[in-house]
Structure formats: structure tokens, C-alpha cells
C-alpha positions as CSV (number, residue, x, y, z in Angstrom):
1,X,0.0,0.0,0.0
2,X,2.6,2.4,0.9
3,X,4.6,1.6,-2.3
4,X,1.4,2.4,-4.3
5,X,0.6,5.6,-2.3
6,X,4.5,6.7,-3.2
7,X,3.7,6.4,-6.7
8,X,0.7,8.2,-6.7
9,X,2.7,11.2,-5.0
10,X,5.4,10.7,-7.6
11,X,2.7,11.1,-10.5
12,X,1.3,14.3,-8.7
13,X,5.1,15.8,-8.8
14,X,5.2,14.7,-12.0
15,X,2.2,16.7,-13.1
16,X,3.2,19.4,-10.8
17,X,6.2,19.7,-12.4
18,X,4.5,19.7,-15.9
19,X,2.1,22.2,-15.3
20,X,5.0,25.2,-13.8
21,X,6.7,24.2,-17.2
22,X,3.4,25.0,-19.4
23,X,3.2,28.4,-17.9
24,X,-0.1,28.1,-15.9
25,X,-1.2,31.5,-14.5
26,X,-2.9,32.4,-11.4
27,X,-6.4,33.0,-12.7
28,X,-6.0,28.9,-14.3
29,X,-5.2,28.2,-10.5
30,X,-8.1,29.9,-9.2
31,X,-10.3,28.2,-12.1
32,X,-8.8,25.1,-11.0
33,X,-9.6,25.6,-7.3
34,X,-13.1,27.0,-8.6
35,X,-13.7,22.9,-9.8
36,X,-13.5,21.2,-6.4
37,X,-15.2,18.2,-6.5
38,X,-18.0,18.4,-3.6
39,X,-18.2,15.1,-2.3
40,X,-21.2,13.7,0.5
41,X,-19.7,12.6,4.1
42,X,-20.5,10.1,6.8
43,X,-19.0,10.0,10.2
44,X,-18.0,6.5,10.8
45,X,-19.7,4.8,14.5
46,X,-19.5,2.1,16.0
47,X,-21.8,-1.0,16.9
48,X,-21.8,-4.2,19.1
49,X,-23.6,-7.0,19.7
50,X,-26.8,-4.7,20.7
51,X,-26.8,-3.1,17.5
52,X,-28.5,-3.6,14.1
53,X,-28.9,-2.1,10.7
54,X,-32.0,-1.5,8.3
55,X,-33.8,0.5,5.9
56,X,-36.3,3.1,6.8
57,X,-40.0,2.5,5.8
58,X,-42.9,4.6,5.7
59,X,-45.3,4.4,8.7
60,X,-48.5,4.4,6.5
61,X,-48.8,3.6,2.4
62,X,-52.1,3.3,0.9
63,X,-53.3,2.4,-2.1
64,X,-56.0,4.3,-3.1
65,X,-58.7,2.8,-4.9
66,X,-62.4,3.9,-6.2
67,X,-65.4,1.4,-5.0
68,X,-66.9,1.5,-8.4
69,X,-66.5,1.7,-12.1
70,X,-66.9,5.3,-14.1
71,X,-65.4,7.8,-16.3
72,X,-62.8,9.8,-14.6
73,X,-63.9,13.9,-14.6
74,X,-61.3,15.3,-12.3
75,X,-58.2,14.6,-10.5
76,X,-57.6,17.2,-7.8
77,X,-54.1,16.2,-6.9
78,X,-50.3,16.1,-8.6
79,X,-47.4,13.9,-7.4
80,X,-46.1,15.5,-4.0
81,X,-49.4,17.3,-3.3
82,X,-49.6,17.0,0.5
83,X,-53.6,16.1,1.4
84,X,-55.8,15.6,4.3
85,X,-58.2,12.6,5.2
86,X,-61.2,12.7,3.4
87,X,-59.7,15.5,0.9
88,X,-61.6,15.0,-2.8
89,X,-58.5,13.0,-4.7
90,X,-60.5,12.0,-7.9
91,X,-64.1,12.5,-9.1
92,X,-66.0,10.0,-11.4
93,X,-68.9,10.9,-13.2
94,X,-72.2,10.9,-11.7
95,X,-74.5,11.6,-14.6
96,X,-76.5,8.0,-14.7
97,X,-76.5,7.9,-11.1
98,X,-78.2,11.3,-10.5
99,X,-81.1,9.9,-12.7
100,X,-81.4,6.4,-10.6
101,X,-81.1,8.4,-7.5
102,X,-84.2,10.4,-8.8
103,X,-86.1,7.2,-9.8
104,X,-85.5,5.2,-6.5
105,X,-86.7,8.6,-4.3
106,X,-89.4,8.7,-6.4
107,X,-90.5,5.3,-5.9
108,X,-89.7,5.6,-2.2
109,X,-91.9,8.3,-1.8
110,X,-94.7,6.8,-3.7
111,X,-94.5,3.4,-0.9
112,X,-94.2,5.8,1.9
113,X,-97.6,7.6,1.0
114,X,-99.4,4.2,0.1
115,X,-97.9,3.1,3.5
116,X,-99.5,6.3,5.6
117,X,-102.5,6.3,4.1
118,X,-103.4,2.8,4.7
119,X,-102.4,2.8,8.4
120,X,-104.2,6.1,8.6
121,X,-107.6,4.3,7.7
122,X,-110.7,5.3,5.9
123,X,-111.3,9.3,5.2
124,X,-114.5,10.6,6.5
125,X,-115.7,10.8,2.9
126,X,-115.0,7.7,2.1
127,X,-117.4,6.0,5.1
128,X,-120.0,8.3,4.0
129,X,-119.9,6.9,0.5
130,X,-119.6,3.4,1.5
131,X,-123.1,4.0,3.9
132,X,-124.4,5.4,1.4
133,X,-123.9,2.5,-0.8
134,X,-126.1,0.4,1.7
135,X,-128.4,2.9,2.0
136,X,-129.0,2.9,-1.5
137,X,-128.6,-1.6,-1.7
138,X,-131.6,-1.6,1.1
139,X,-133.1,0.4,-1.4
140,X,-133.1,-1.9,-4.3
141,X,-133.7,-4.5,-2.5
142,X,-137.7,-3.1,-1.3
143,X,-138.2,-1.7,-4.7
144,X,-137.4,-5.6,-5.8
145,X,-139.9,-6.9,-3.0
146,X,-142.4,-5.0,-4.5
147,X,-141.6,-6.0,-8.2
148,X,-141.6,-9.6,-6.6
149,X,-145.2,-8.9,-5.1
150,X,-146.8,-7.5,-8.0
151,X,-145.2,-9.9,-10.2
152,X,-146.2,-12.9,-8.0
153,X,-150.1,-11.5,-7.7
154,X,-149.7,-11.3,-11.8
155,X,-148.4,-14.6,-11.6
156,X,-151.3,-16.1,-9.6
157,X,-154.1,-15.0,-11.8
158,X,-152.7,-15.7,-15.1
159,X,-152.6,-19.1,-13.9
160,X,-156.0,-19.3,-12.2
161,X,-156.8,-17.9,-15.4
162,X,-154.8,-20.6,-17.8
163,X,-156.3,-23.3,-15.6
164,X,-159.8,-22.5,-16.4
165,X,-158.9,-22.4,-20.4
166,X,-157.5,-26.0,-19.9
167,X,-160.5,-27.5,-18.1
168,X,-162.3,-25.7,-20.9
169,X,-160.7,-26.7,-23.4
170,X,-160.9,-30.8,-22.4
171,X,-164.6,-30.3,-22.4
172,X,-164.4,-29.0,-25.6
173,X,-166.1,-26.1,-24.4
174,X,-162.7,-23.6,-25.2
175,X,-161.4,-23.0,-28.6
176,X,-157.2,-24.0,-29.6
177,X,-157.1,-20.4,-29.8
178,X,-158.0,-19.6,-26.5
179,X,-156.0,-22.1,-24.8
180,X,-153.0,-21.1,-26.6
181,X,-153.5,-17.4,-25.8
182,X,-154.1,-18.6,-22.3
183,X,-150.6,-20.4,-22.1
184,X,-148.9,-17.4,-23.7
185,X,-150.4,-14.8,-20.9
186,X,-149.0,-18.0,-18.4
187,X,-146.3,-18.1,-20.0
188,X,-144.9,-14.1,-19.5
189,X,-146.5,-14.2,-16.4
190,X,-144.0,-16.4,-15.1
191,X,-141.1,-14.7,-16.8
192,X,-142.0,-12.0,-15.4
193,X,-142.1,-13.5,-11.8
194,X,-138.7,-14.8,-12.3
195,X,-137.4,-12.0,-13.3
196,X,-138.5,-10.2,-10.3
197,X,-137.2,-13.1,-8.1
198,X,-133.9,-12.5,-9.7
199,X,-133.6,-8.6,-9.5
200,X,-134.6,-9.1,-5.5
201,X,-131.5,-12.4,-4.9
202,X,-129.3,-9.1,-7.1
203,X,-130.5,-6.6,-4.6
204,X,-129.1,-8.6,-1.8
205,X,-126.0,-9.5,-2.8
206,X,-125.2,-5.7,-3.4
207,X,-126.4,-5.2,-0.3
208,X,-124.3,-7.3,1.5
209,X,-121.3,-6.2,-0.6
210,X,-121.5,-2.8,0.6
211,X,-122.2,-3.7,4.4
212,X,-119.0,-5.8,3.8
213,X,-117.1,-2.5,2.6
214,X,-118.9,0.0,5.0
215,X,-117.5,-2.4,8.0
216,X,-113.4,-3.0,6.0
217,X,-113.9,0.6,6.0
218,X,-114.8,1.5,9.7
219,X,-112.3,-1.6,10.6
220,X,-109.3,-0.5,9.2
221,X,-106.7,-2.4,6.8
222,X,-105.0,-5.7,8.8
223,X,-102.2,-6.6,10.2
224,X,-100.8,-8.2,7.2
225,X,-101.5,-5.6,4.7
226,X,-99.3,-3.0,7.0
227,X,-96.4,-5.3,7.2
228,X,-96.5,-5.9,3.3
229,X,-96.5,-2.2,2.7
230,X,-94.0,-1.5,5.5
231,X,-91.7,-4.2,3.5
232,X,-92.1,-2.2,0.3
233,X,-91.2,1.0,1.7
234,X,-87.7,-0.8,3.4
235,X,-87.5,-2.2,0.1
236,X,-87.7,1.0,-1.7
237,X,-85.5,3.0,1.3
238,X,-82.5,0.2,0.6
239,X,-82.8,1.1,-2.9
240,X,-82.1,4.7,-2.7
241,X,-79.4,4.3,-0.2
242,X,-77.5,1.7,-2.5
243,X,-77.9,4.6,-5.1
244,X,-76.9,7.0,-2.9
245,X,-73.9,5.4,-1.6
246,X,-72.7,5.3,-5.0
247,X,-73.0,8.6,-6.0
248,X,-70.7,9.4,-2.3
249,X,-68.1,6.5,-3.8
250,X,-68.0,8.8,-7.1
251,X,-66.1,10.9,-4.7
252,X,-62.4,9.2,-4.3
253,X,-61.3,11.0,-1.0
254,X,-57.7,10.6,0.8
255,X,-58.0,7.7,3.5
256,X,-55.0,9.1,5.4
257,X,-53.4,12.5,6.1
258,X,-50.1,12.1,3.6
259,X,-48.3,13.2,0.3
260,X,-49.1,11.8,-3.0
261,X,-46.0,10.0,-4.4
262,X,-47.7,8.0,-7.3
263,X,-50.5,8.9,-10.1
264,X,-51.7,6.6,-11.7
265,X,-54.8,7.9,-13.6
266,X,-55.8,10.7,-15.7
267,X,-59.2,12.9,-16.2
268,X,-61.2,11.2,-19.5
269,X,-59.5,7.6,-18.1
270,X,-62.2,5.2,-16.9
271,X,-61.4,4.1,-13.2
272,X,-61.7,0.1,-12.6
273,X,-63.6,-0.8,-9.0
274,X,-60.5,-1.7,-6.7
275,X,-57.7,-0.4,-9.3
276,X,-54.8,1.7,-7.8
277,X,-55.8,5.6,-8.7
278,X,-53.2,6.7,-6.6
279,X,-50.9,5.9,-3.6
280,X,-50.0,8.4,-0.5
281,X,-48.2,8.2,2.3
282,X,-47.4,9.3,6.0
283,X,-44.4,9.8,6.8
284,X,-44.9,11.9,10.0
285,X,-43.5,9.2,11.7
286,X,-41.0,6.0,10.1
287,X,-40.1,2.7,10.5
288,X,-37.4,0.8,10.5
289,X,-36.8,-2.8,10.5
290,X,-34.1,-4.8,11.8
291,X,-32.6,-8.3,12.3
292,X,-30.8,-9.1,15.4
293,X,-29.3,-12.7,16.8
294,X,-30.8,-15.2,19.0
295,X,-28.3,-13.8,21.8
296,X,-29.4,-10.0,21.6
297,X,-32.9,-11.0,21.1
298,X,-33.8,-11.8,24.6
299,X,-32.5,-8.1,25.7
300,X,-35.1,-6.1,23.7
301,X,-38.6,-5.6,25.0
302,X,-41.4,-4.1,22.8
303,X,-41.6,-0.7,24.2
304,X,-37.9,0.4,25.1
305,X,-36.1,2.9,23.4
306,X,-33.5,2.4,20.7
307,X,-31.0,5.2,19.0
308,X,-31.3,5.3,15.1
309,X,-28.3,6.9,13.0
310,X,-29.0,7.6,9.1
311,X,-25.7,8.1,7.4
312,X,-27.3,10.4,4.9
313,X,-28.1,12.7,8.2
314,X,-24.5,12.9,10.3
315,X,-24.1,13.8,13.6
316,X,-27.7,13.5,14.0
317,X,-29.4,11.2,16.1
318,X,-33.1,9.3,16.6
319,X,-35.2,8.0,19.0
320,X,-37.0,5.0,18.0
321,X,-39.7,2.9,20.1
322,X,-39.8,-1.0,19.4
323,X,-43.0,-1.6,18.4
324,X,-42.7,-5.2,17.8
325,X,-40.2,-7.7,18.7
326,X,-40.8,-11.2,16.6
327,X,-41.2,-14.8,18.7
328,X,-40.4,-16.5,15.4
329,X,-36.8,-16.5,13.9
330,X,-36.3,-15.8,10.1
331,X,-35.7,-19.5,8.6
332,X,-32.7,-18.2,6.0
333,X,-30.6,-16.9,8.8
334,X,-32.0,-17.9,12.1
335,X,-32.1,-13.7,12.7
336,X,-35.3,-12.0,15.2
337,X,-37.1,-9.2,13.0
338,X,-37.6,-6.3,15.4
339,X,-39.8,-2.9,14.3
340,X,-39.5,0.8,15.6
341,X,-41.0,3.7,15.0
342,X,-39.8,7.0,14.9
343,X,-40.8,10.5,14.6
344,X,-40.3,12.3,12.0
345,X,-42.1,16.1,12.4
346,X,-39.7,17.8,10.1
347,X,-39.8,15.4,7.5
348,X,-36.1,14.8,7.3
349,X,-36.0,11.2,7.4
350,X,-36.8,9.3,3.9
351,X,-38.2,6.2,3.3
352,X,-35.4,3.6,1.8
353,X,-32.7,5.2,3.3
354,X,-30.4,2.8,5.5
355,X,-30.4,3.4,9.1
356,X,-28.7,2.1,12.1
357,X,-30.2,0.8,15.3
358,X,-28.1,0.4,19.0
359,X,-30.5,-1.1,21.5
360,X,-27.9,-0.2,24.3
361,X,-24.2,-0.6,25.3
362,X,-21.8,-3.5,25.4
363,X,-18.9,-3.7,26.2
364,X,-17.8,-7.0,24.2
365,X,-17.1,-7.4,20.6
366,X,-17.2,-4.2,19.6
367,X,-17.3,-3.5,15.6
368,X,-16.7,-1.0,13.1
369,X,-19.6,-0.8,10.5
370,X,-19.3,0.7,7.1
371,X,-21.7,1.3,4.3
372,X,-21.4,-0.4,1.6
373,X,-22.2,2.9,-0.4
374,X,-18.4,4.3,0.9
375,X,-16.7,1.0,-0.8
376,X,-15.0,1.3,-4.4
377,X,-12.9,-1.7,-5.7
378,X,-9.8,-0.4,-7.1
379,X,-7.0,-2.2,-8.4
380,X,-8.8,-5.2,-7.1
381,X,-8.7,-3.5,-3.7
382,X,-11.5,-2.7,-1.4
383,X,-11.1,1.2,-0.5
384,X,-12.6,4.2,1.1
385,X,-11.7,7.8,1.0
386,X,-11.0,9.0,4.7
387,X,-11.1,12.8,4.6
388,X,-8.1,14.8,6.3
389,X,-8.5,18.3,6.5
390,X,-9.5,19.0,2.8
391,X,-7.8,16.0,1.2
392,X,-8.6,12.7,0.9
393,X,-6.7,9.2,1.1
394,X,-7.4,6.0,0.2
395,X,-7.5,3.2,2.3
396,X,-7.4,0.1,1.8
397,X,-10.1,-2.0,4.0
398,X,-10.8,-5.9,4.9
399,X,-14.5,-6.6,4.9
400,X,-17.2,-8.8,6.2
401,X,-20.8,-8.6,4.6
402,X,-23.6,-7.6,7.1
403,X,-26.5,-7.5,5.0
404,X,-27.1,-5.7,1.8
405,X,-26.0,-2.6,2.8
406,X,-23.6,-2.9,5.1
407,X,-20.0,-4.5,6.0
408,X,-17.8,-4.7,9.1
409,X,-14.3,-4.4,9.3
410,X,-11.7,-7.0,9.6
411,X,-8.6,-6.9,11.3
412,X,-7.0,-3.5,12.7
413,X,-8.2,-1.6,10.3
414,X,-7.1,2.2,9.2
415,X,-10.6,4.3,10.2
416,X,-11.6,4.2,13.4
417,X,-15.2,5.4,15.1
418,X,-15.8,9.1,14.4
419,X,-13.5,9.1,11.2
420,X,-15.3,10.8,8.2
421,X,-15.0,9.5,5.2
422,X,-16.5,9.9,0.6
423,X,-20.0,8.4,0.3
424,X,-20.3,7.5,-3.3
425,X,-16.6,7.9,-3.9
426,X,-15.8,8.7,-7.8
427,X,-13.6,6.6,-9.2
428,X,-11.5,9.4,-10.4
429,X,-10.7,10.3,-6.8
430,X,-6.8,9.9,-5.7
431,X,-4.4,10.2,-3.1
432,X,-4.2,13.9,-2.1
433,X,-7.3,15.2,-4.2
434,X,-8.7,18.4,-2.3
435,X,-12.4,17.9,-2.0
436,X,-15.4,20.0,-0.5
437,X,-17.5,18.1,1.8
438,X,-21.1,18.9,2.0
């Protein structure tokens, strides 16, 4: 390593040396100075066998989805638009549905005012009329008695009458045409009877229809007829709140106070029932997840406190409360998943962005933890870029893969706790190169 670091310095001479000979004025030296790579900085720390690393999730994401079908009409909201619960997101058209919510409070109506009047009974108009109606049945019935009596008396002496013509008539002391007139007078005298008998058995019937009516009226409608019509009217009331339901679900409103981070529709699109319109999320607190060993596991209770590190933020610490710890190890590497929330009222942490987690102090096996975002292979060499001053090194690093993100170092390594050193290093980076940190 020192060998390659000497040659390194030799090439800078070199160039040094180079660049006096071409003549380079001040103002190219101030240029030069002017192009100082900026370069991102993390403060290495520290962590033990209480200590764990993870990734930084969102508290709450939601996929926001519309309960029916339509043709989209307005979308309220961009990517990034910050919204409350129950703000309007998207708005389907209601057009159709205005027209059955008219229909089904029309019919509603309609069962409701059948319903009322039945339970309320018979008007006083009504009674009237149907006493009226017997009134005018007893009526018919002694005008028919009468047509009955004359008819009968009629009756009787036709046939006293025909009688007499037919004992006549055997005697030989009546004509054929006398009998036969006699039978014809018989004859429509009887009809006429009948008919009279008839008209009276009519009369009666009408009059017991109409006492029948006169007393459904006075009584009221039954038990049964009130519960039908009470069933049409809950019929017709489900109805119009299925409609009406629907014309609220035209409405897409924000389940959750958040920012919009995906859109996924446009206005003239037609919305699917349960598609994604849109997703938002809360991030006004995080979480993190973690995997710790089967010996650390027993020492973290749901509840405590942990202290979460974000190399993106340095120097900067979080509180974190565990919210879960898991009974169940993780089958691939016999790790305990643990969860913690943390606040995040300025918005400052990020979902995805790796995070550290030390459950408490140890003072066994201490280790030095490095992202794997700080690593470049060069010269088939792992290496960092420690930062001294305003100048950076390389330094060449033995490794041991944590998870996906990060590594701890092997051996006595050359960066200690609290050294600084290049996130995202360039590649064109060397021994010596003045950078400015941000």
C-alpha cells in the first residue's frame, strides 16, 4: 500500500512539475480551485452485539382505490401534493347515477304515501260513500220486494186464469185459440215472476257487498296488509341508499393524512372498481426494520427505546420505540425481525434510506460498520476515502458482509469510530485530491 501511495505522489510531482513548465497563470489556478469536487460525508460509529442495521419505511402507504366503475372527470391532486383525510383526490362521473337516485326517491316516496294512508284508515268521505252504498242496496232490495209482489199476484191469476182455459178446453167447451193465448199470458207471467225473483237475490247481494265494505272501511286495513306495505317502503328505502352510496363513492377521498408520491390515472381515463388511482403516504413518523441474533434477542422488549443513525443525516441522532419484537426466527438466517417507530415532524427522514439501530451498550465485541455505499474496488482492492482536512486518502479496507447494505471491518483496520469518510466515492478520486465536503 505504501509503495502504491509513493507512486501516486510521484505522478502528482510529476504533473506538478508539468504544469509550472506550461506556464499556468494564477487565474487557471483559481479556475482550477473554482472545480473542487464536492463530495457527500459520513462520520464513521461504532456497533456491538446490541446493534443492528436496516432501511427506513414509511409508517403508512395506501393504495388508493375507487369502490366502483366510471369515467374519470377530475383529479384534484399532482405527485407530491400533501392532502388531508377525506380531501376529494379523484371524481367519477355521476350523470346516470343522478337519474337512478331520482327514480328510486321517487318510488320511495310513492311506498311511503301508500304506506300512511293505509295505516291512517278510511277518510270521513269515504265512510260516507260506502253507507251510502247500503243505504241505497236496502233500497233496491224493497223496490225488488215490490216488483216480486206485483209480479207474483200477476203470476197467480194468469194461472188461475190458464187453468180455467185448460179444463175448458178438455170439455171441448174452449177454442185452440183460447187455450193457446191462455198459455202465452202463463207463459210471460211467469217470466215476469222470475225476473222479479232474480232482480230481489241481485239486490241482496249488493247489499251485502257494501255492508262488507262499510264495515273493512270502519275496521281499518290488517295486520298483514301493514307489514307488506311496511316491506315495500324498506325495500324501496334500501334502494335509494345503494344509489346514494354510489353517488358518495364517485367521490375518491384521501384515506390518510399524507403526500401523494404515485398517479396513476388521468381525467377522461375510466377508473376500474378496486384499481390503484393513486398511492400516499405518511411519513410523519417512520419505521425501520431490523434483524438481530438469537443472543441479543432476549435483551429487547417491545416498548424500550432504541437510537437510530441515518448516514445520509450525520451527527444526527433518533429516538426510536420498538414496536414489535418477533417470537419467530427468520428461517434463511436464524435472525429476530424487530420494528421501531420514529418521529419524523420535520420530514427529514426518507423512506429507503439505510439506518442504524443500537439497543444499548456492550462492552464486548465491539465493531466498526461501514456502508457499503463508501466502498470502491480499485485495483482489485477494497477502498474508502478517509477525509483529512481537505484532502482525501485511500485506504485500503478488509470486509465482512452484514447485510445488503452494510459491511464490518476485519482486522486493525485504518478508520476508526468518528472518522469521516466519501460516500459514493468517484472513481477518479486519488491520493491527495482536495475535495469540498457537503
Amino acid at each position: 500500500m505504501k509503495k502504491h501511495l509513493n507512486v501516486v505522489i510521484s505522478l502528482s510531482v510529476l504533473a506538478g512539475s508539468l504544469m509550472l513548465i506550461s506556464g499556468c497563470s494564477s487565474s487557471q489556478t483559481s479556475a482550477a480551485q473554482s472545480t473542487t469536487p464536492s463530495v457527500k460525508v459520513i462520520t464513521i460509529g461504532s456497533t456491538n452485539a446490541a446493534g443492528a442495521s436496516g432501511k427506513l419505511a414509511a409508517d403508512q402507504t395506501v393504495q388508493v382505490v375507487s369502490k366502483i366503475a366510471g369515467k374519470i372527470t377530475s383529479v384534484a391532486v399532482d405527485e407530491g401534493a400533501k392532502v388531508k383525510k377525506g380531501d376529494l383526490l379523484v371524481q367519477l362521473d355521476t350523470e346516470d347515477l343522478s337519474q337512478q337516485l331520482d327514480q328510486a326517491q321517487a318510488g320511495l316516496t310513492a311506498s311511503q304515501a301508500k304506506l300512511a294512508d293505509t295505516a291512517a284508515g278510511a277518510r270521513s268521505q269515504d265512510l260516507q260513500a260506502a253507507g251510502a252504498a247500503v243505504e241505497q242496496a236496502k233500497a233496491a232490495i224493497n223496490q225488488a220486494k215490490a216488483g216480486v209482489s206485483q209480479a207474483k199476484a200477476a203470476y197467480d191469476l194468469v194461472t188461475k186464469g190458464y187453468n180455467h182455459a185448460k179444463n175448458f178446453y178438455d170439455q171441448g167447451d174452449v177454442s185452440t185459440d183460447d187455450l193457446d193465448k191462455a198459455t202465452m199470458d202463463y207463459e210471460k207471467a211467469k217470466a215476469a215472476y222470475d225476473s222479479a225473483v232474480s232482480q230481489q237475490q241481485g239486490a241482496n247481494a249488493q247489499l251485502t257487498a257494501a255492508e262488507a265494505k262499510l264495515s273493512l272501511a270502519k275496521e281499518g286495513a290488517t295486520a298483514n296488509t301493514l307489514e307488506q306495505l311496511q316491506a315495500d317502503v324498506s325495500a324501496k328505502q334500501a334502494a335509494l341508499t345503494l344509489v346514494q352510496n354510489a353517488v358518495k363513492n364517485a367521490g375518491v377521498v384521501s384515506p390518510i393524512d399524507g403526500v401523494i408520491v404515485k398517479k396513476n390515472v388521468n381525467v377522461g381515463e375510466m377508473a376500474q372498481a378496486g384499481a390503484a388511482l393513486l398511492t400516499v403516504v405518511n411519513i410523519d413518523q417512520v419505521k425501520v426494520e431490523v434483524s438481530v441474533p438469537e443472543g441479543m434477542v432476549g435483551s429487547i422488549k417491545q416498548g424500550a427505546k432504541g437510537t437510530v443513525t441515518v448516514p445520509s443525516i450525520p451527527g444526527k441522532t433518533f429516538e426510536g420505540t420498538i414496536t414489535f419484537v418477533s417470537p419467530v426466527s427468520d428461517t434463511n438466517n436464524n435472525t429476530f425481525p424487530v420494528k421501531l417507530t420514529v418521529g419524523n415532524p420535520d420530514g427529514s427522514l426518507h423512506a429507503g434510506a439505510v439506518a442504524s439501530v443500537a439497543f444499548g451498550a456492550s462492552s464486548a465485541d465491539n465493531r466498526v460498520e461501514i456502508p457499503k455505499a463508501a466502498l470502491l474496488q480499485k485495483d482489485g482492492k477494497t477502498v474508502v476515502y478517509k477525509i483529512s482536512g481537505d484532502t482525501v486518502h485511500p485506504v485500503e479496507l478488509q470486509t465482512e458482509d452484514k447485510n445488503q447494505d452494510w459491511v464490518y471491518l476485519k482486522g486493525d483496520a485504518a478508520v476508526k469510530p468518528n472518522d469521516k469518510i466519501v460516500l459514493n466515492p468517484s472513481d477518479k478520486l486519488t491520493d491527495g485530491t482536495k475535495v469540498r465536503a457537503e
